[in-house]
Steps between C-alpha positions, in 0.01 A plus 500: 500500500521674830577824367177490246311318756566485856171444608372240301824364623414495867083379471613223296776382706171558818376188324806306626455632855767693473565886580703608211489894566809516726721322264378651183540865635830439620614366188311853286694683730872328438418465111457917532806506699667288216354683195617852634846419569464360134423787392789698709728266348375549192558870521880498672598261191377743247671782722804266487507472124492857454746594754754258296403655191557820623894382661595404136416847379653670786826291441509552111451886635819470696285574761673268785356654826143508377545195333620309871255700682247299222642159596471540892147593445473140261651340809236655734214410224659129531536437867161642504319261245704190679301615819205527325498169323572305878202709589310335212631156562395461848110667399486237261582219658279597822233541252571175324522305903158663545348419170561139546310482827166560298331207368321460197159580393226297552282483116163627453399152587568482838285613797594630835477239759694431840640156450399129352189559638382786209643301220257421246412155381484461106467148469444146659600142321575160578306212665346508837691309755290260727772357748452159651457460833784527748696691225814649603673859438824474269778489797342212637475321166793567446633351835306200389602415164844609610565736206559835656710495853452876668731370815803382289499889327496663805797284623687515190450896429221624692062552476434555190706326318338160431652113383324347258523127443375181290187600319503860624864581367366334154175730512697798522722433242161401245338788602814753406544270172096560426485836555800563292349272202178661527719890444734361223204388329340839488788616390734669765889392474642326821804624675638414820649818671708530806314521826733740655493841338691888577344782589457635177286232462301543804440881413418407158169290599438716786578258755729757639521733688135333618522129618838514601411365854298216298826389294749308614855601440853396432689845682857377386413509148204725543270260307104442553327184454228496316195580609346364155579459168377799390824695624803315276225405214418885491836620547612314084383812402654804741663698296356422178377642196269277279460472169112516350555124411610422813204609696288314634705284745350209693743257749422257733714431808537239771687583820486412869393798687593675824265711760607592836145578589584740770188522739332188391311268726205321622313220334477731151887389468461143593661244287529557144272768512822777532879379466830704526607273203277353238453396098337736293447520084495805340406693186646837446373697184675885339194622277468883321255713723212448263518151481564449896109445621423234253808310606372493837194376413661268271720366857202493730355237224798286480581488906107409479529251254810338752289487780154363318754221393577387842116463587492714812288763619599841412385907494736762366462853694588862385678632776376857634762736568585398848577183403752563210851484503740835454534449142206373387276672299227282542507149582278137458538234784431155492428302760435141584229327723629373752196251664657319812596897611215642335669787383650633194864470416656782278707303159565787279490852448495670136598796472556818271792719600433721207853752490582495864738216450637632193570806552693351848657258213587749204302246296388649183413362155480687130175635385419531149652789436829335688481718830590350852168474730472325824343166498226356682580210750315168612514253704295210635571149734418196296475373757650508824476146706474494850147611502420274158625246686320542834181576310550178281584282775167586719225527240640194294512219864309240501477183733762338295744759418535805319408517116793667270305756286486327120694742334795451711522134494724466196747737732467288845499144368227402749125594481475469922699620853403201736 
């Protein structure tokens, strides 16, 4: 793609804010460096091949002197193409540690834009929330009802890293059993994946070599944490070839999730509004390239449908291209009302990876005429809690307690916090 279009390249990777043309020049440049010394190669092996022809003849000949005068030229030829192929080696693999530092490519459908504040709004739902008076944010609920202690995580671990009791441990655990109820019955298989992962891994979603500084890791064994489920869930299919019947895939995932934030403060990270550990659902789809833009659409519905089913407040935003992650090629938020801060709280993000993960991955799949083509990759949160939680806790107070949404009262037990 950079050879038959470097500049297309570079304007649409402007869209993501980011300067492409050093990188993609430097790579040009070692791919020509690789390609000629292919070609060199190329040309002492055929020289080779000859030469050894030509020592057979001389020997049959009984022509000794030419004939070892033949070989020590072979042995030149040799020593020569050994160089040659460490030449090659090294190009490549700078090429291949450049290539990786270039994100994907933002879709048609996204615009250029600086940050959250360019990201278009596509759609608003849910209720209107009219607090009572002398109604409270979600840490100080919490505090009193006594189901979330902030204090005892910071003792026990650090900030960040919350302790949730009573009623709040049993709303966490309903909410992970909804939203995994709510997947299987659309259809996507359940697994439960480890939550630390290799590097392999990592590189395979894309999470490195970017957010290493956001991951946490385990140096003796060199293992990651997961960031989200995305990363193991993905990772089923590195290194795989499917078969036409085994395309589409669709799983669902829950795992705790880890963050280190790095640079995070102020009142924006209070609370359960950003945690270095935290719950999070997942749905993870593999889909053929044609088919990949209609299963989007077909996730944005169904993480919809989730949240209209709790009863809160809701808009879903198309990210512009400053907001977007590295390997997204385009991307749908949701986020959550959150009245006592009056502000909105980020649940989910959709998103269509089209081939960047797979070609990372080596995951392929048969087309009809049984050829190996990359795949395209999905992945959405379904939800992730702390800021479902925060958001359901403030707009659903009252004077006598908070009100457990309907839908999740066969999973709590109780229809109130008081």
């Amino acid at each position: 793609m950079l050879r038959d279009d470097r500049q297309m390249v570079i304007d649409k990777l402007k869209i993501k804010n980011f300067d492409a043309q050093p990188i993609v020049d430097a790579v040009l440049e070692l791919d020509s460096r690789r390609r000629a010394l292919q070609t060199e190669s190329d040309s002492l092996l055929s020289e080779q091949k000859q030469k050894a022809a030509e020592i057979g003849s001389l020997m049959k000949q009984g022509k000794k002197d030419e004939a070892d005068a033949a070989k020590a030229e072979v042995a030149a030829l040799k020593t020569k193409s050994s160089e040659l192929l460490e030449q090659m080696q090294a190009a490549e693999q700078e090429m291949n540690s450049k290539l990786v530092l270039l994100p994907n490519l933002p879709c048609n459908l996204v615009v250029p834009g600086k940050g959250a504040e360019d990201n278009q709004v596509v759609k608003m739902g849910g209720p209107e929330v009219n607090l009572p008076e002398g109604a409270l944010p979600h840490w100080e609920l919490a505090k009193k009802y006594d189901i979330i202690d902030f204090d005892l995580g910071v003792k026990i671990t650090g900030a960040g890293f919350p302790v949730y009791k009573g009623k709040g441990a049993k709303l966490q655990r309903a909410l992970i059993n909804f939203f995994l109820d709510c997947n299987t019955e659309d259809g996507y298989l359940e697994v439960e994946p480890p939550v630390m992962v290799n590097k392999d891994s990592g590189f395979g979603t894309g999470q490195l070599p970017d957010k290493e500084g956001q991951m946490y890791h385990a140096e003796l064994d060199d293992f990651y944490m997961v960031p989200t489920a995305e990363v193991p869930v993905t990772n089923i299919f590195r290194d795989v070839i499917l078969d036409a019947d085994r395309i589409p895939q669709r799983l669902t995932a829950y795992t705790p999730c880890f963050r280190r934030e790095a640079g995070s403060y102020g009142k924006d990270v209070r609370a359960l509004n950003r945690l270095h550990q935290f719950d999070k659902v997942e749905i993870v789809r593999v889909e053929k390239p044609e088919d990949s833009y209609a299963a989007l659409d077909d996730m944005v519905a169904h993480v919809e449908s989730i949240v209209n089913k709790l009863g809160l407040k809701y808009r879903i935003l198309r990210l512009c291209g400053g907001d977007m992650s590295f390997t997204s090629a385009i991307t749908y938020d949701f986020e959550l009302w959150s009245a006592a801060q009056q502000r909105w709280l980020e649940i989910s993000s959709v998103s269509n990876f089209e081939t960047y993960q797979a070609n990372r991955l080596h995951l392929r799949y048969r087309d009809e005429a049984g050829k190996p083509q990359l795949a395209h990759t999905l992945n959405g949160s379904s939800l992730a809690l702390p800021r479902v939680v925060a958001a359901l806790l403030e707009s659903c107070q009252t004077p006598d307690g908070i009100i457990i949404p309907e839908a999740l009262r066969p999973y709590t037990g109780f229809d109130r916090i008081d």
